[in-house]
C-alpha positions, 0 to 999 in steps of 0.5 A: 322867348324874349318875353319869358327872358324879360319876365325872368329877369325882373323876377330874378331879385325876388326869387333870390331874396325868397331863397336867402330867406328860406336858406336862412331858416334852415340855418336859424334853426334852434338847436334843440328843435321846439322852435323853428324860425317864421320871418326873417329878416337880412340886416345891412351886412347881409347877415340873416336875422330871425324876427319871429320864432313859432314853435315846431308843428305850427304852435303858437309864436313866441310872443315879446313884450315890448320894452317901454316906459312903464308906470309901476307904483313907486315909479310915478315921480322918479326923475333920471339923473342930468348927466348920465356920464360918458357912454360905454363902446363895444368892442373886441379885446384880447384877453391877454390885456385885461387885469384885475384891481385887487383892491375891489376885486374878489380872489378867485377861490373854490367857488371861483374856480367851480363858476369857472368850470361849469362856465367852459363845460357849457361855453357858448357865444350866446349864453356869453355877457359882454366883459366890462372894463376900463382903460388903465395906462398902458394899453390895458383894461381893468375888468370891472365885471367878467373875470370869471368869464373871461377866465373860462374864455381863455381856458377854452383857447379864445384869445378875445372877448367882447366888451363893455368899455367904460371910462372911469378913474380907480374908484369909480371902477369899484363904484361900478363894481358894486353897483353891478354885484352888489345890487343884483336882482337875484333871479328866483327859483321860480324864475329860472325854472321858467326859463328852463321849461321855455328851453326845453329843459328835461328835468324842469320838463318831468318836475312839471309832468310829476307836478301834474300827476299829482294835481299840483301847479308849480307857479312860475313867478311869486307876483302876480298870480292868482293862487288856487288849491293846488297851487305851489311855490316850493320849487326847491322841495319839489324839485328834491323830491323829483331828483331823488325819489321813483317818479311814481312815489314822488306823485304819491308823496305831492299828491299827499301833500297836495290833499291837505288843501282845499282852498283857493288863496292858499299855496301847498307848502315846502315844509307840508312837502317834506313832512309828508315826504319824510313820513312816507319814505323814512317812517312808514313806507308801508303806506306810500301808495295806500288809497287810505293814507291819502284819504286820511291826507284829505282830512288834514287842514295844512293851515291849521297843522301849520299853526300847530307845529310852528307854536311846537317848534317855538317852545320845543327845544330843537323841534323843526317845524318839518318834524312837528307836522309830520308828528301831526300827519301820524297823529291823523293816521293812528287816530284813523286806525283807532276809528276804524279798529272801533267800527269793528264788530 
């Protein structure tokens, strides 16, 4: 019994840490339930970090690339300043010391306030950047960067937010300001669409689904990969198609369009899309899910049309390349009619 005591009072710690481990996964779970945490790891405070997502019913792990020096063109002789200046503190600030300097600041307008809403519809600490500031006399803080956040923060009834404090005079503030909103890398339509389908997003789930149906492939990023036939970057026209039109006839309209290529190199593209959408949903929508429209699409060289409608819409006084190609498509599908009225006995 004593030895039973013994061999329990040695394991004790690891059947306590296997417990904290297990009750942290269930309490790491995501919220939308595509991920599950796989290892965990308690951090010196004794909070419950995950160290590895694996996606739900033993899917394959999220993998990480590694933040690392890296040798990019353009990158091989670059030399960092010698002083980076003073470092930046995190802390917690309460809202009611922040300001904003007018003198560098943007008013907040119509498109501040619906930046504002959208921000405390969907207010989470996640999706929630650090507030950058700077001390100014009298106990408070300049916001650099974050009024709008900050704005939503205090709508939302907090009276804190996290922040990024920064040392620097009245002109450095607006150097900064610049710096961090004036030489933004705009994060690309394919880019969020991305993300979207990392985060289980309904709509970027059923844009790909249609995409598929179709035999199309929305890429994800605009470098770096190999284009096929089939192959589109047309975010904006697919996803237009997909948010306004039956699911069935925006698989006919993609699968049309896609039909005109053929060729690995070439990207099925936005204006082919809208032309082909513009013929089968306003002029003849009799011919949306015509077995013969389409194999009049297949006879269809995107290229070529492309080269004919964009030297029509440069000497034609008002005509859109759009129009011009879908004048083309008509052109291929009475000229089809023709054919087939003459083989007739």
């Amino acid at each position: 019994m004593r030895r039973a005591g013994n061999i329990l009072f040695v394991a004790m710690p690891f059947l306590l840490a296997i417990g904290t481990i297990w009750a942290a996964q269930q309490l790491l779970q995501p919220e939308d339930g595509n991920w599950q945490c796989a290892a965990v790891m308690v951090t010196p405070s004794g909070e419950p970090t995950c160290t590895q997502w694996m996606r739900q019913g033993g899917g394959t792990a999220m993998s990480a690339r590694p933040i690392t020096p890296v040798t990019l063109a353009g990158l091989e002789a670059v030399r960092p300043p010698e002083n980076f200046g003073p470092a930046p503190d995190l802390r917690w600030i309460g809202i009611d010391r922040l300001v904003v300097d007018p003198a560098y600041q943007r008013d907040l307008n119509r498109q501040s306030a619906r930046h504002i809403r959208q921000i405390v519809e969907r207010f989470d600490w996640r999706l929630f950047s650090a507030v950058i500031v700077s001390p100014i006399p009298g106990g408070q803080f300049a916001v650099v960067d974050g009024q709008h956040r900050a704005t939503a923060a205090a709508l939302c009834g907090i009276d804190h937010v996290p922040c990024q404090v920064i040392q620097a005079d009245p002109g450095m503030q607006a150097r900064a300001f610049e710096a961090i909103n004036g030489k933004v890398i705009q994060v690309t339509k394919l880019a969020q669409y991305k993300a979207a389908l990392a985060a289980g997003n309904e709509d970027a789930i059923k844009l790909r689904s249609i995409c598929s149906k179709a035999g199309l492939r929305m890429l994800t990023s605009n470098f770096g990969q190999s284009c096929k036939a089939g192959d589109t970057m047309a975010y904006n026209a697919v996803a237009q198609i997909c948010s306004t039109l039956a699911e069935g006839v925006a698989v006919y309209v993609l699968r049309c369009a896609r039909a005109t290529v053929d060729t690995d190199g070439v990207y099925v593209r936005a204006q082919t899309i809208a032309a082909m959408s513009a013929v089968l949903t306003q002029i003849r929508r009799e011919w949306q899910q015509s077995p013969e429209f389409l194999s009049v699409a297949q006879t269809i060289n995107q290229e070529q049309a492309f080269s004919r409608a964009r030297q029509v819409a440069a000497y034609g006084s008002g005509i859109k390349i759009v129009d011009a190609l879908a004048a083309e498509i008509l052109s291929a599908m009475e000229a089809h009619t023709k054919r087939k009225k003459a083989a007739q006995p």
